[in-house]
C-alpha positions in Angstrom: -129.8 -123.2 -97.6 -126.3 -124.0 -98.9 -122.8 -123.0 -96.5 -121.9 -119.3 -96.9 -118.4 -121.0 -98.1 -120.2 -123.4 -100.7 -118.5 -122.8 -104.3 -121.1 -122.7 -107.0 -120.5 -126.2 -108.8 -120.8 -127.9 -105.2 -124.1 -126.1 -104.6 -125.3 -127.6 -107.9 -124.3 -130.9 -107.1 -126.2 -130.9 -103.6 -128.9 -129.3 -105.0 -132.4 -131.7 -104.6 -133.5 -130.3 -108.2 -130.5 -131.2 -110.3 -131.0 -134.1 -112.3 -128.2 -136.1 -112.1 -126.3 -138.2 -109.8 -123.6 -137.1 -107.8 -120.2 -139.5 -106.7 -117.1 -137.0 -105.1 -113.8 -138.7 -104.9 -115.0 -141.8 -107.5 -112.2 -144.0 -108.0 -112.1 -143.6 -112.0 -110.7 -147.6 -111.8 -114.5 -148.7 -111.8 -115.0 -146.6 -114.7 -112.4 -147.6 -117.4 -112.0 -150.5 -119.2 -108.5 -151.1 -118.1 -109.6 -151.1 -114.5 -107.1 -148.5 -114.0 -106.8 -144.7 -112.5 -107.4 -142.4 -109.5 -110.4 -140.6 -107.6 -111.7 -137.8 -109.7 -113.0 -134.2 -107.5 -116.9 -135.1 -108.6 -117.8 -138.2 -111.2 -121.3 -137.1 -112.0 -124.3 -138.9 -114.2 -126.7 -136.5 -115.5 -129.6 -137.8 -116.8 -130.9 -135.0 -119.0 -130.0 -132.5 -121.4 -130.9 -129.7 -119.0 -128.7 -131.2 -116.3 -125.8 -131.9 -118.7 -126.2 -127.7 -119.4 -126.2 -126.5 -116.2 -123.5 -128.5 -115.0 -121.2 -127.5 -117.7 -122.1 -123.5 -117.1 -121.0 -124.3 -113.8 -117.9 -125.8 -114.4 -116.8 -123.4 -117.1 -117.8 -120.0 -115.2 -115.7 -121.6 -112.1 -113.1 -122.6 -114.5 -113.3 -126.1 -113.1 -111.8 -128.5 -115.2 -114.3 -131.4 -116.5 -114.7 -133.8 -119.2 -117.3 -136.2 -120.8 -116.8 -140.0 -120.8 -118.4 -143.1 -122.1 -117.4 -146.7 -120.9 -114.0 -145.5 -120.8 -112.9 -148.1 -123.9 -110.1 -145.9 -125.0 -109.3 -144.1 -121.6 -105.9 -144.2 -119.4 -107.0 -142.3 -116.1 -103.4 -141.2 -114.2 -102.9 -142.7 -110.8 -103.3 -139.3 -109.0 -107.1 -139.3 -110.5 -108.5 -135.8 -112.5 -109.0 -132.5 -110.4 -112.2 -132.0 -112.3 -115.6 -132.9 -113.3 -115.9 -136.4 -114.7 -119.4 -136.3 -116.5 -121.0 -139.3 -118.1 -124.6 -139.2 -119.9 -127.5 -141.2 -118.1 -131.2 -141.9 -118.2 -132.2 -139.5 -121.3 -129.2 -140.2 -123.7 -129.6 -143.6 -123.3 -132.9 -144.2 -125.7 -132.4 -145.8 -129.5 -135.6 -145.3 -131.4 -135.7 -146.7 -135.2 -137.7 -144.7 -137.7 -139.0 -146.7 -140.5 -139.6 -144.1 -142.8 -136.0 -143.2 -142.7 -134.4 -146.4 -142.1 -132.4 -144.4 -139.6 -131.7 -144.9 -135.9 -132.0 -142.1 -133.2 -129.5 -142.8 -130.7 -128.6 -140.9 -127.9 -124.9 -140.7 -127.2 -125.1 -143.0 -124.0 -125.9 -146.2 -125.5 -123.7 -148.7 -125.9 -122.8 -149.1 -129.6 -123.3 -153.2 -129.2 -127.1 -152.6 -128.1 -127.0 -150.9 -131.7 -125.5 -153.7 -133.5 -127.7 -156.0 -131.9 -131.2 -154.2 -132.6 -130.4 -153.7 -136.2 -129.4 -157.5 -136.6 -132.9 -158.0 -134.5 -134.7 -156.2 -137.3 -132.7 -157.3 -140.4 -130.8 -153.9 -140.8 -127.6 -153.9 -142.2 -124.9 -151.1 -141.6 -123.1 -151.7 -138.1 -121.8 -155.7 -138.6 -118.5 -154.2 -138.3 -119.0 -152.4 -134.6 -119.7 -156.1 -133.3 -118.1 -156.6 -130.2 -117.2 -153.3 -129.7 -117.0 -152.0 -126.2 -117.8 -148.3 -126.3 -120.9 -146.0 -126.2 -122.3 -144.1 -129.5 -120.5 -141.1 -128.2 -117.2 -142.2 -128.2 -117.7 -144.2 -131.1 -118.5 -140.6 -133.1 -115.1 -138.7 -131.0 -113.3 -141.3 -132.3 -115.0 -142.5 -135.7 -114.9 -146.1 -134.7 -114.6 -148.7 -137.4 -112.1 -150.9 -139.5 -110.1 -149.9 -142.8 -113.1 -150.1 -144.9 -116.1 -149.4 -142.7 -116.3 -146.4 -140.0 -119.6 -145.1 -137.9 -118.8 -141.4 -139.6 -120.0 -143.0 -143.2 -123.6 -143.5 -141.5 -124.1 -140.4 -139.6 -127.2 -138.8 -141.0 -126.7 -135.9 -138.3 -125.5 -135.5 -134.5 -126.4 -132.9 -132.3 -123.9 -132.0 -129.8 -123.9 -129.6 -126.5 -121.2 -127.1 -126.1 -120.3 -124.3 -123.8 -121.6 -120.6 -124.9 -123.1 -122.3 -128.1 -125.6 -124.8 -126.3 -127.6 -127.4 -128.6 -126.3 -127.2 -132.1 -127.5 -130.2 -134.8 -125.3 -130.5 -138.1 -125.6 -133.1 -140.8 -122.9 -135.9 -141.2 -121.4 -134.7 -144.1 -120.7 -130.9 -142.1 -118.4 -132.9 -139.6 -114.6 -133.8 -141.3 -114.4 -137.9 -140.5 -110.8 -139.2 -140.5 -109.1 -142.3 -139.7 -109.6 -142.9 -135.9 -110.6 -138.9 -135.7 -113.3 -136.5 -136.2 -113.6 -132.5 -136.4 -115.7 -132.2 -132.8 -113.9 -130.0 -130.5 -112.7 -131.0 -127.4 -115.2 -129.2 -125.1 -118.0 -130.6 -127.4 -120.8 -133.5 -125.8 -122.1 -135.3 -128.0 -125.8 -135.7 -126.8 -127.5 -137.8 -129.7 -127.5 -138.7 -133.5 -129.2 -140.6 -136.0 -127.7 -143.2 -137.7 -128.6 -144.3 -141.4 -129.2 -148.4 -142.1 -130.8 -150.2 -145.0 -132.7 -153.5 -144.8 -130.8 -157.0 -145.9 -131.0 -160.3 -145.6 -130.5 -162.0 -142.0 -128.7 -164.8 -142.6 -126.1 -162.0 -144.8 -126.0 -160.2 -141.5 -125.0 -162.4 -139.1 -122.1 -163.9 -141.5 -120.6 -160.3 -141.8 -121.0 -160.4 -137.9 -119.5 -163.5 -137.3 -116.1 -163.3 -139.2 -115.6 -159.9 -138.6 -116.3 -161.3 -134.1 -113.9 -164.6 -135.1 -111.4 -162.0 -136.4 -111.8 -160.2 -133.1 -111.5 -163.2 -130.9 -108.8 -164.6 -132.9 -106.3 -161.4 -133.1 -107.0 -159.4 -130.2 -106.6 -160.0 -126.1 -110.5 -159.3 -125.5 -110.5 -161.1 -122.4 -108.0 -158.8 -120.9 -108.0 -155.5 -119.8 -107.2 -153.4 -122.2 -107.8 -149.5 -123.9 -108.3 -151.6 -127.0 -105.5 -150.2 -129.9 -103.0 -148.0 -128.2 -101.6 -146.8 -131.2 -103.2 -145.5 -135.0 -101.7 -147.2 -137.7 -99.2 -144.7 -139.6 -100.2 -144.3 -143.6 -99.2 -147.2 -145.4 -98.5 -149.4 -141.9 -99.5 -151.9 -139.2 -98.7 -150.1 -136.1 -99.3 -153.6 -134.3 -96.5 -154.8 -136.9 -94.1 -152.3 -136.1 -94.2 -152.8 -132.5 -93.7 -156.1 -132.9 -90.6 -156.1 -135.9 -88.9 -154.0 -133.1 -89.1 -156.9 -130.7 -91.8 -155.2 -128.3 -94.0 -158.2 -128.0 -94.2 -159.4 -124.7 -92.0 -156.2 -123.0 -93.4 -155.2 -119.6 -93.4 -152.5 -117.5 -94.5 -153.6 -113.9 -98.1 -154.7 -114.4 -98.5 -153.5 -117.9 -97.4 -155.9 -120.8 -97.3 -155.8 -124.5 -99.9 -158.3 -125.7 -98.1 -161.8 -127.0 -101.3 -161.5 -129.4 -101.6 -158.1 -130.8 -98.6 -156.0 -129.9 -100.6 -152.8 -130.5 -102.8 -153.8 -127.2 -100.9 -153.1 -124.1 -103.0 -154.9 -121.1 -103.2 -154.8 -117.7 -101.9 -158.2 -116.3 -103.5 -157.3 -112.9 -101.6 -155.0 -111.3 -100.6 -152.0 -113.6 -100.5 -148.6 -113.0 -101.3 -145.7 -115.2 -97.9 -145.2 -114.8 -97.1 -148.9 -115.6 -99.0 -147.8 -119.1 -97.6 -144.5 -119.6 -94.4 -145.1 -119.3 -94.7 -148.7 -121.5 -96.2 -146.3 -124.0 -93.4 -143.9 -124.3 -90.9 -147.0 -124.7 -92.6 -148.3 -127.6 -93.0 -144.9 -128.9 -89.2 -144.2 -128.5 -87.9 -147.7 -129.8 -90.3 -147.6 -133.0 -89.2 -144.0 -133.7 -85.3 -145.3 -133.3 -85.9 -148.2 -135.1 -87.9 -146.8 -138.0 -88.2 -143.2 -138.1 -91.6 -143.0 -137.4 -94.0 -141.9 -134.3 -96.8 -143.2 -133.9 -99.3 -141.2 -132.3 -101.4 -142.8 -129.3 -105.2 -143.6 -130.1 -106.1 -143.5 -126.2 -107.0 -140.9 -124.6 -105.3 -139.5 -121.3 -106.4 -137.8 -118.3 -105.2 -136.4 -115.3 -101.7 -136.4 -116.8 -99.4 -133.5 -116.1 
């Protein structure tokens, strides 16, 4: 029997038959990739589609704020932490099945996009060499359409199926979703709960080259060893927003714990002790010198939360 005063999202959450598990007041810093950002009001893993249903029913009819996450590679958390739901996919969105007829992964949207990479290299599949090293899950990679100049995840969705409120399951074929640069056409209270991913077979040794130089690239160009949201910034048509940044003498310019990279001055890392705030506010001075020195704004690639 629940407490008379018992809201209905809390009742879900303690309930014995809900299939997820439950963290209140989870400090988002374990959960973001810059090690960086408050407690959020619940931080929950569901581990089923069901689960993932009923907890977003919940949240909407109570009008409690909540959002889906993967690894948070791309996330700034505020220091004050998220008033809401913080929901991330477990146990049944984490399965990648490859169907030989198709030469097509299903993936669900909880696996991490390396563990992709890395099985189609296992079985000689070309298609992902260019996700190597990439930190994020499937999910995100979709939100985002994750790739270089010439090669993005979008170009080998066969189809996604996604979860939203008052439309529940709904699968559409790659070419029905708009794939941009660093973008795509899901809506913001979409979850995307699985896809399948297209691959064709090549030759092994012509995998792991592609792998290689585009990892050596990585490793050579970007602070990967730091904590970072990866790039801060999406390249404005026709330029390097890294480039920018740096012609306007950016490189290097800290704000408390938060410093331009020296390597790639469109990675702003966390030396060790930055603050959302420390990252925020280094954002907004970038932003504001590029657009004085230039004329253009650049428009963040990261994605914040919590932020008034």
């Amino acid at each position: 029997m629940t407490a008379r005063h018992t809201s209905p999202l809390e009742a879900l959450l303690v309930d014995d038959a809900f299939d997820g598990d439950v963290y209140p007041s989870e400090p988002m810093a374990r959960h973001t990739m810059y090690r960086i950002g408050g407690p959020a009001r619940f931080y929950v893993q569901v581990a089923s589609v069901g689960a993932l249903k009923r907890l977003v029913t919940v949240c909407e009819e109570s009008r409690v704020p909540w959002v889906a996450i993967g690894r948070g590679s791309n996330l700034l958390v505020a220091d004050e932490g998220y008033p809401g739901v913080v929901i991330t996919l477990g146990r049944d969105f984490r399965i990648c099945r490859y169907d030989e007829d198709a030469h097509s992964f299903c993936v669900g949207a909880g696996v991490p996009l390396s563990s992709v990479v890395q099985e189609a290299f296992r079985r000689s599949l070309a298609g992902f060499e260019f996700a190597v090293g990439t930190p994020g899950t499937v999910g995100g990679a979709l939100r985002m359409n994750a790739g270089s100049r010439d090669e993005w995840i979008g170009s080998r969705v066969v189809s996604v199926t996604t979860l939203s409120p008052g439309k529940g399951l709904v699968r559409r074929d790659g070419d029905q979703i708009a794939w941009g640069y660093r973008s795509s056409s899901f809506a913001s209270d979409e979850v995307i709960v699985e896809c399948e991913l297209s691959v064709e077979p090549a030759d092994p040794f012509f995998i792991r080259g592609k792998m290689e130089a585009s990892l050596a690239r990585r490793k050579k160009t970007q602070p990967l060893t730091d904590p970072t949201c990866g790039s801060v910034f999406r390249n404005p048509p026709g330029e390097s927003a890294g480039s920018l940044v740096e012609r306007a003498g950016l490189k290097g310019m800290r704000i408390g714990g938060a410093q331009v990279s020296e390597l790639h001055a469109n990675f702003i890392v966390n030396t060790g002790d930055a603050t959302a705030r420390d990252v925020k506010d280094l954002i907004e001075l970038v932003q504001a010198k590029v657009s004085e020195t230039y004329g253009i704004e650049l428009q963040p690639e990261v994605r914040f939360l919590g932020f008034a």
